[in-house]
C-alpha positions in Angstrom: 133.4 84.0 76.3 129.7 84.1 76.7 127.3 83.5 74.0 124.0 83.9 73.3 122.2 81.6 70.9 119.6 83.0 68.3 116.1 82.5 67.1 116.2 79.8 65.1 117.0 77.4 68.1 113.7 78.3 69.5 112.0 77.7 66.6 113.8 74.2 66.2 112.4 73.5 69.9 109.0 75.1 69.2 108.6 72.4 65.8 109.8 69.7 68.1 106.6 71.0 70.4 104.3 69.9 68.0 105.4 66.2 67.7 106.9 65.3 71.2 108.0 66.9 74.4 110.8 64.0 74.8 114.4 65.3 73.3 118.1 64.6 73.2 121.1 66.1 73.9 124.7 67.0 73.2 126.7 69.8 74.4 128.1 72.2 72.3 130.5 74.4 74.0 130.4 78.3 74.6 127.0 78.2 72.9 123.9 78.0 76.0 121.6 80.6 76.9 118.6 80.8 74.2 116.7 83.5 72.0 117.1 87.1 71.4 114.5 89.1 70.1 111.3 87.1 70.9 108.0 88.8 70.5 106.3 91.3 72.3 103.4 90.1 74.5 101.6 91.0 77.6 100.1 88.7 80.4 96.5 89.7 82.3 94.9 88.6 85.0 94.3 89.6 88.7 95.7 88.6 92.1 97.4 85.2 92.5 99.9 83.0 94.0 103.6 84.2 94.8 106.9 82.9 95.8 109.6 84.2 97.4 113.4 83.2 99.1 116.4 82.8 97.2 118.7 79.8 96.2 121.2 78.4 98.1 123.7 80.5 96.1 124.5 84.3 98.1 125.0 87.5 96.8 126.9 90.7 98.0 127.2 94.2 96.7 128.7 94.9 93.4 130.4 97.8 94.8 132.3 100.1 92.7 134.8 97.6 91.1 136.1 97.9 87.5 138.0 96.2 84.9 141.5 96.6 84.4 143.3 93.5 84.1 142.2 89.7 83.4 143.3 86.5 81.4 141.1 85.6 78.0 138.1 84.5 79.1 136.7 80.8 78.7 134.0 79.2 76.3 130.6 79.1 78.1 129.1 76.4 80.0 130.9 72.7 79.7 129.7 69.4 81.1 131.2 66.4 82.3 131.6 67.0 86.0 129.5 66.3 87.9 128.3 69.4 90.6 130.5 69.9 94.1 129.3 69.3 98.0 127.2 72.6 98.9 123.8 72.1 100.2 120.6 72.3 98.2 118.5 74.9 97.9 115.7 75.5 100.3 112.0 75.8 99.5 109.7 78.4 100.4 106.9 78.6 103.0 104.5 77.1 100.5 107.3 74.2 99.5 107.9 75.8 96.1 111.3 75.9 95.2 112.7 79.7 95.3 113.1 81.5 92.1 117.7 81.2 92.0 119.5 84.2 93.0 122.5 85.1 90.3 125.5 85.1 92.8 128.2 88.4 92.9 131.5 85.9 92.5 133.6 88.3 93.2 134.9 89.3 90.0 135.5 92.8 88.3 132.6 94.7 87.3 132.3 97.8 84.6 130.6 100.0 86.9 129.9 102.9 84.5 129.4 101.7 80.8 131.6 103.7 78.5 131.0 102.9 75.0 132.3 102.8 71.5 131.1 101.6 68.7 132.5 99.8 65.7 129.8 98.6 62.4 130.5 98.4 58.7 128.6 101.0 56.3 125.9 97.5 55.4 124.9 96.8 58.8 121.0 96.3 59.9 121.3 98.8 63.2 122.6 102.0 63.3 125.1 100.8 66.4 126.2 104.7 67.1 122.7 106.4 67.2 121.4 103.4 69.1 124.6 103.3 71.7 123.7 107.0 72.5 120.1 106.5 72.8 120.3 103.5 75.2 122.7 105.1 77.4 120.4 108.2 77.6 117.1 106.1 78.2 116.0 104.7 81.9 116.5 101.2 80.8 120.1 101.2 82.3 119.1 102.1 85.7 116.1 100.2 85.6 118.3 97.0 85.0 121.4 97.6 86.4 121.2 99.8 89.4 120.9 96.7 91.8 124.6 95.8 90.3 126.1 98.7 90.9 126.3 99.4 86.9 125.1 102.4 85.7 125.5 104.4 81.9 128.1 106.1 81.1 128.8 107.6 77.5 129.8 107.1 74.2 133.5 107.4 73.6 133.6 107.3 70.2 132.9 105.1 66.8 133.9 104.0 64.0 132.5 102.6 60.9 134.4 100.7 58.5 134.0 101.6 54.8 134.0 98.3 53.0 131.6 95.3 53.5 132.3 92.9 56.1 134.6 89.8 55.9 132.5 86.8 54.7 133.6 84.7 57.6 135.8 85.7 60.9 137.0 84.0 63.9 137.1 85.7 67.4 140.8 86.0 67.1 140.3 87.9 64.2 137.9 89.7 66.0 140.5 91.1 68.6 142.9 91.5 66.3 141.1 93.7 64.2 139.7 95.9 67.3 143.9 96.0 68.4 144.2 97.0 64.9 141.6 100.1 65.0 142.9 100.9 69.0 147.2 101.0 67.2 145.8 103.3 64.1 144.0 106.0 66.6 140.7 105.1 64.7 138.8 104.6 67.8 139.8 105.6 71.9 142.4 103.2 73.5 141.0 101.2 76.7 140.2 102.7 79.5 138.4 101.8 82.7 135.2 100.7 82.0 134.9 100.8 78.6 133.0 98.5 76.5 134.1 97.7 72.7 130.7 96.8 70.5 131.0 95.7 67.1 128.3 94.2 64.7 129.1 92.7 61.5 127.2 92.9 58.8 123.9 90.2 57.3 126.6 88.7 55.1 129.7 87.6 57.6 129.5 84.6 59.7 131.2 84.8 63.1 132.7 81.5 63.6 133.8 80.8 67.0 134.3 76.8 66.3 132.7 73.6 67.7 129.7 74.6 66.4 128.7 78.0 67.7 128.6 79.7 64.5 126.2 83.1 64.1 122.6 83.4 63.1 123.3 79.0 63.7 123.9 78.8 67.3 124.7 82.1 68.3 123.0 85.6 68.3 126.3 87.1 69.5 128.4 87.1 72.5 131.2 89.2 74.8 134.7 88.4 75.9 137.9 90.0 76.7 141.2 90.8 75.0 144.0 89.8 77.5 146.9 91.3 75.4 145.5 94.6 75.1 143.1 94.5 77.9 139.9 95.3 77.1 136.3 94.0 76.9 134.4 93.4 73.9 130.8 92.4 72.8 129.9 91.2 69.5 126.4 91.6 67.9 125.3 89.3 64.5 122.9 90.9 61.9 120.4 88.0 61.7 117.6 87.2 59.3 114.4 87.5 60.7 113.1 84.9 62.4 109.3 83.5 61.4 107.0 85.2 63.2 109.1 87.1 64.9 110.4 90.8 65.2 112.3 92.6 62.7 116.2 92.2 62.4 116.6 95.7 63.4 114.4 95.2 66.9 116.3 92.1 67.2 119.5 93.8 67.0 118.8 96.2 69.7 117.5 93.7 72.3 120.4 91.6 71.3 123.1 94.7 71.9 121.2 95.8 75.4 121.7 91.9 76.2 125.8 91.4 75.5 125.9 95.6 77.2 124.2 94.7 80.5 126.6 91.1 81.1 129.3 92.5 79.8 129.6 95.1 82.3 127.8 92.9 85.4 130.2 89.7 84.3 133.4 90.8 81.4 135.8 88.3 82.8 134.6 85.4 82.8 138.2 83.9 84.4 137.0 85.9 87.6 133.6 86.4 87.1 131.1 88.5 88.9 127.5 88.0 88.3 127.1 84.8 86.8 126.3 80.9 87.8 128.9 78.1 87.3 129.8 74.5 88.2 130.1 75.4 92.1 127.1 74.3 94.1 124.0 72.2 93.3 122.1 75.4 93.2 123.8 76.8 90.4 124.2 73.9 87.8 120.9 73.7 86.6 121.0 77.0 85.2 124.5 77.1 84.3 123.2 73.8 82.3 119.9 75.4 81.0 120.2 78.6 79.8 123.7 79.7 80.3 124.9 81.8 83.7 124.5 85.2 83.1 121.5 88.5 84.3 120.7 88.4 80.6 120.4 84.7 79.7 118.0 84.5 82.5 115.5 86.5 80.7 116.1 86.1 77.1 113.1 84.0 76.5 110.8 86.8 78.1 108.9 89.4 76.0 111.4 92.5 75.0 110.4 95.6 76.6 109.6 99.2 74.4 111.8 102.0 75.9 110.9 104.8 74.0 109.6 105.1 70.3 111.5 102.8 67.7 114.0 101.8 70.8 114.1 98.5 72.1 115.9 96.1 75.0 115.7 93.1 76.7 114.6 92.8 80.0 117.3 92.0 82.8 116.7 88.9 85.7 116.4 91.4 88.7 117.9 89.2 92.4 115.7 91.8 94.1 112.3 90.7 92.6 113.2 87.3 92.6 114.1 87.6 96.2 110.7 88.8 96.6 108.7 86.4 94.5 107.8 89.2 91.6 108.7 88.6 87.6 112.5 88.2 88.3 113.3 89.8 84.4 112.8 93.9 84.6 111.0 95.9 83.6 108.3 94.6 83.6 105.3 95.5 81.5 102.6 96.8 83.0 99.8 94.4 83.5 101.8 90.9 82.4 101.6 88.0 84.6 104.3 85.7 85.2 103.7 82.3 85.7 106.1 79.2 85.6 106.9 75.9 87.6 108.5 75.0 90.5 110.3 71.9 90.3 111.1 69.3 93.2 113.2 66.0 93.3 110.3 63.4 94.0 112.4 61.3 96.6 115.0 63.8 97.4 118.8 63.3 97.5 122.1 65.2 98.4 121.2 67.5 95.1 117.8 67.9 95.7 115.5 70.1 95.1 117.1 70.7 91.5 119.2 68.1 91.0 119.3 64.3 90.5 122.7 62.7 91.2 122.6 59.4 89.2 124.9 56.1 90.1 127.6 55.8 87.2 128.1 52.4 85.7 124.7 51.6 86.6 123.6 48.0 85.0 120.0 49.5 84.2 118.2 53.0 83.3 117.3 55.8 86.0 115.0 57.5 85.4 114.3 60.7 88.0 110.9 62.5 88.3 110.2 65.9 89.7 106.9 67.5 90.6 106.3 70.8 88.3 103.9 73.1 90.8 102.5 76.2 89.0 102.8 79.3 90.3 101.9 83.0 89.4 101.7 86.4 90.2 98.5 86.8 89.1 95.4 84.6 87.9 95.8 82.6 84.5 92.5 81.9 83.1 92.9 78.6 81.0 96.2 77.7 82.9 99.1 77.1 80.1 101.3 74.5 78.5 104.5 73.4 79.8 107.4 71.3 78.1 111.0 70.2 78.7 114.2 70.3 76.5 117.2 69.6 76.5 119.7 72.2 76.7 123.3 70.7 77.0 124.3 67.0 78.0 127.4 65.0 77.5 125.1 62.1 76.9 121.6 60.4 75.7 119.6 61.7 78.4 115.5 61.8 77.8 113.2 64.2 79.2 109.8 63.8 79.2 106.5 65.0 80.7 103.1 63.3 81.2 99.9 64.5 80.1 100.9 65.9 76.3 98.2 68.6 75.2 98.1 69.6 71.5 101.3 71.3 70.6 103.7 69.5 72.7 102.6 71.0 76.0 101.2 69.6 78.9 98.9 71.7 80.7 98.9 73.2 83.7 98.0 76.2 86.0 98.6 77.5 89.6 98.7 74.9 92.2 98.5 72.1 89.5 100.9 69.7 89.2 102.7 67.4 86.4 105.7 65.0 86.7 109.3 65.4 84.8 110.9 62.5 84.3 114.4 61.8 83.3 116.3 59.3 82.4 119.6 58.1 82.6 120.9 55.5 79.9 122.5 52.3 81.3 126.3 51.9 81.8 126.9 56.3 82.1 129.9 56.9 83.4 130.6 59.1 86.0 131.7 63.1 85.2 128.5 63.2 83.0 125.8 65.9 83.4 122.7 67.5 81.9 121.0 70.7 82.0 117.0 70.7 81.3 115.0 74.1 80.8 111.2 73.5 81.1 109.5 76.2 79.4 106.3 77.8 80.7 103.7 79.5 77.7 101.9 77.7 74.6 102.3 77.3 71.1 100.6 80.5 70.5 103.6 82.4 72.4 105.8 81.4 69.7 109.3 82.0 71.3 108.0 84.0 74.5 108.1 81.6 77.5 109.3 81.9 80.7 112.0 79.4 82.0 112.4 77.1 85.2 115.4 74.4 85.2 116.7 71.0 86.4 120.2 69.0 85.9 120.9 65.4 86.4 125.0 64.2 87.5 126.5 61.0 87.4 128.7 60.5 90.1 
């Protein structure tokens, strides 16, 4: 299963800002990716720099596949071994390192989004009027045309008349959907139909080690092998400080677990998504999860129409062309976030530092942060590191600490990451690091570049 995390890590990272930009690490598994639901903001400016190219990873055409069959699908990300033999990216014209391209795997796609909706008579959101808004609105071919996923309907829904359980499990989960499916309460599966269900403020969804909701995780999707169908799951969080309300964040959360559901619902033969296959790809596997919508959940949520809400999708196009990679975008906001390179080089270079196992001493690894934007950034803007999932004590720090925890920077200014490796790591040990572009003001709006470490 993917899952995405909630607001609350964010603001854990964004306290940690104000002391230190240095952090530590341990994976929990199933559980990357970052916020839903940050704040609404808009960039300005003028002309600026751009980058273009893609990673190393390729892409082809979704096509017009569909879900029909698949095993359960695995936890998210995992570390421990260490990335395989495929080249490193390249760099651009102006030596930047390309914005990544989120490879088509192969895998089964649900190519028109057929929903139906399952909520208990206390949740936050209104799941069934939303469902049916969202698939009427021009968010879905905004964001999913380029992967051959466009709306479809609502099939049906179902609202369950008692409060919610105070705790469930995702077996549970599917058992309970199976349950509704074998009583005729809701339409059986079909091909590309999409199962969403949101529990209620007062249940936790436990999913073990660690990814437990409103905690760790915002929600997540998955399938149902012995039935065979594909589900998304949607928390009712408190609202974060500072942030939007829990009904906004509901909605951007629901358009989030919709759009990778469909672009990536088997995640034993995936489709859109990263993994552990090539330098290019482990960083953001590591960072912020492997998915079109973990890409973007940092960046400001988009307004579709009155009251209606989503989260912006990472677009391969515009990142191919060295635009804002997360659509739509809103008009007049400026991207702007670093492009990191291996000072030194090495075999997983430009992104990734391949560290010696067993080594007698610390290694620390630097690479160069360049700015970049498409647009001018009057004052620049802080960037800081963290630590997003290790299997050790890794540190990441960066030079240069402005007030808040971010070092400053602009476009075509530099600072240095450095990371280290503790003494005596042994080998099958990895680290994903997400440097986050914005300042303290920007609360839990910040736009996202990545790095990984391996010992080998």
């Amino acid at each position: 299963m993917r899952a995405l995390l909630v607001p609350a890590t964010l603001v854990a990272f964004a306290a940690a800002c104000g002391s230190s930009p240095t952090s530590t690490g341990t994976t929990t598994a199933g559980t990357s990716g970052a916020t839903t639901g940050a704040s609404s903001t808009t960039g300005s400016g003028s002309a600026g720099t751009t980058q273009g190219s893609t990673s190393g990873a390729t892409t082809s055409s979704g096509g017009t596949r569909t879900t029909t069959t698949g095993a359960t699908s695995t936890s998210g990300a995992t570390t421990g071994a260490a990335s395989s033999t495929t080249s490193s990216t390249s760099s651009t014209s102006g030596g930047l390192t390309p914005l990544p391209i989120v490879p088509d795997q192969g895998g089964p796609l649900l190519t028109t989004v057929n929903v139906v909706t399952v909520s208990f008579t206390n949740a936050q959101l209104d799941l069934k009027g939303f469902a049916d808004a969202i698939l009427a609105s021009t968010w879905f071919g905004e964001v999913g045309t380029e992967y051959g996923i466009q709306a479809g309907h609502r099939l049906g829904s179902y609202v369950f008349p008692d409060a919610g359980p105070t705790t469930v499990a995702d077996a549970e989960i599917q058992a309970f959907l199976e349950g509704l499916i074998d009583a005729g309460a809701v339409p059986g599966p079909a091909v590309n139909t999409l199962y969403a269900i949101q529990y209620p403020p007062e249940t936790s969804i436990n999913l073990g080690q660690g990814a437990v909701s409103c905690q760790t995780i915002g929600g997540y999707h998955s399938y149902d092998s012995a039935v065979g169908f594909t589900y998304a799951v949607i928390a009712n969080c408190p609202q974060s400080p500072g942030g939007p309300s829990p009904q906004t964040a509901d909605q951007v959360a629901v358009t989030h677990e919709m759009l990778e559901a469909a672009s990536d619902p088997l995640q034993s033969q995936p489709a859109y998504a990263f993994g552990f296959s090539s330098y290019a790809a482990l960083p953001w596997t590591l960072s912020v999860n492997s998915e079109i919508g973990d890409l973007c959940v940092l960046a400001p949520y988009v307004t579709v129409d009155a009251g209606l809400y989503a989260q912006r999708i990472w677009s391969n196009a515009a990142a191919d062309a060295g635009k804002d990679p997360c659509v739509p975008n809103p008009p007049g906001e400026i991207y702007y976030t670093v492009s990191p390179s291996l000072v030194g080089g090495g075999p997983g270079a430009p992104l990734v530092a391949v560290a010696q196992a067993n080594a007698a001493q610390a290694q620390t690894f630097d690479f160069l942060l360049t700015g970049w934007a498409t647009g001018a950034v009057p004052g620049g803007w802080g960037v800081a590191p963290m630590v997003a999932q290790s299997s050790f004590a890794v540190q990441a720090s960066i030079s240069n600490v402005a007030q808040g925890g971010f070092s400053p920077i602009g476009v075509g200014q530099t600072q240095t990451l450095s990371v280290t490796v503790p003494a005596n790591t042994a080998a099958g040990n990895a680290a994903g690091i997400s440097i986050y572009s914005g300042t303290p003001a920007s609360f839990m709006n910040f736009n996202v570049a990545a790095v990984a470490v391996v010992v080998q």
